[in-house]
N, C-alpha and C positions, 0 to 999 in steps of 0.2 A: 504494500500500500504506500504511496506516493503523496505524503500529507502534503507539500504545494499541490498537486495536482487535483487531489481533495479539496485544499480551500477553493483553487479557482473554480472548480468546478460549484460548490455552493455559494460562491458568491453570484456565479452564471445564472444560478439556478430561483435568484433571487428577483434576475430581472424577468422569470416566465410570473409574475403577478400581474406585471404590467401588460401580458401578452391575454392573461384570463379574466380581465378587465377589458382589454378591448374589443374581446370575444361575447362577453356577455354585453356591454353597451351595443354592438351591431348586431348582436341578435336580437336584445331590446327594442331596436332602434329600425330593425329590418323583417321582422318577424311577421307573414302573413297574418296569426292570431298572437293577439298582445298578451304579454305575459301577466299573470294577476301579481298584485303586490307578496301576495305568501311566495310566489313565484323565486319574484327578485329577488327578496330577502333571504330566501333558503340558498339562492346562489352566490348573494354575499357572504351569506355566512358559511359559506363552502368557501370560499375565496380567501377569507380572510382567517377562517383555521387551518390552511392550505401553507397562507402564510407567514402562522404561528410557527408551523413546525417546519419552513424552510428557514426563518429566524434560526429557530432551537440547533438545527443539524449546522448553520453556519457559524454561530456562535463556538460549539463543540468542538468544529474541526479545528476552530479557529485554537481555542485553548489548548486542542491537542497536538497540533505544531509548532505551539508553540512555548508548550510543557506549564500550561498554568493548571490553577487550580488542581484538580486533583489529579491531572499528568503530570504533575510537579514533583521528578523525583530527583532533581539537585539538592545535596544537602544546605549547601549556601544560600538556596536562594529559597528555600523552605525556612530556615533559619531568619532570611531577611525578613519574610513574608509574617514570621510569628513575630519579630522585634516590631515590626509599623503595627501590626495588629495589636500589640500591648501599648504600643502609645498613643492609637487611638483612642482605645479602651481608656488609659489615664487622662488622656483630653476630657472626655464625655466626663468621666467622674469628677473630674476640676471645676468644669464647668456645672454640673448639679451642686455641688457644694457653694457655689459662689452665688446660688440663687435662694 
C-alpha cells in the first residue's frame, strides 16, 4: 500500500461530491416528472453522508502517512505529543482557577 498514492487518491475522491451535486441538480432540473421534496432530501442526504465518510477515509489516510494520532509510533514525537498535551491540560487548569 502506497500511503501518497492513498492520500491523492482520497483527496481525488473528495472532489466526486461536486460531480453528485451536479448530477442530482440536472436531474432536478431536467427530469420529465419532478422530483417530490422527500425526493431531494433523501438524495441530499445521501450526498452529504456520502461525504461524511469521504471526509472520514481522507482525514485517516491522511494521519496514517503521516504517522499521527494513533499511527504515531515514534517515541519522540509521542513523547512531544504527551508534553503539549500536559501543558495544555495546565493552561485550562490556570485559567479555571483564575476565575
Amino acid at each position: 500500500m502506497n500511503d501518497k498514492i492513498d492520500l491523492e487518491s482520497a483527496i481525488m475522491l473528495m472532489w466526486q461530491t461536486s460531480d453528485d451535486i451536479d448530477l442530482l441538480y440536472k436531474h432536478y432540473s431536467d427530469a420529465p416528472k419532478p422530483m417530490t421534496e422527500d425526493e431531494v432530501a433523501t438524495a441530499l442526504l445521501g450526498i452529504k453522508a456520502l461525504n461524511d465518510l469521504r471526509c472520514h477515509a481522507l482525514s485517516d489516510t491522511y494521519a496514517r502517512k503521516f504517522e499521527l494520532d494513533e499511527y504515531c509510533t515514534d517515541p519522540e514525537k509521542l513523547a512531544a505529543r504527551d508534553d503539549w498535551f500536559d501543558n495544555i491540560l495546565n493552561e485550562v487548569k490556570t485559567k479555571r482557577k483564575k476565575k
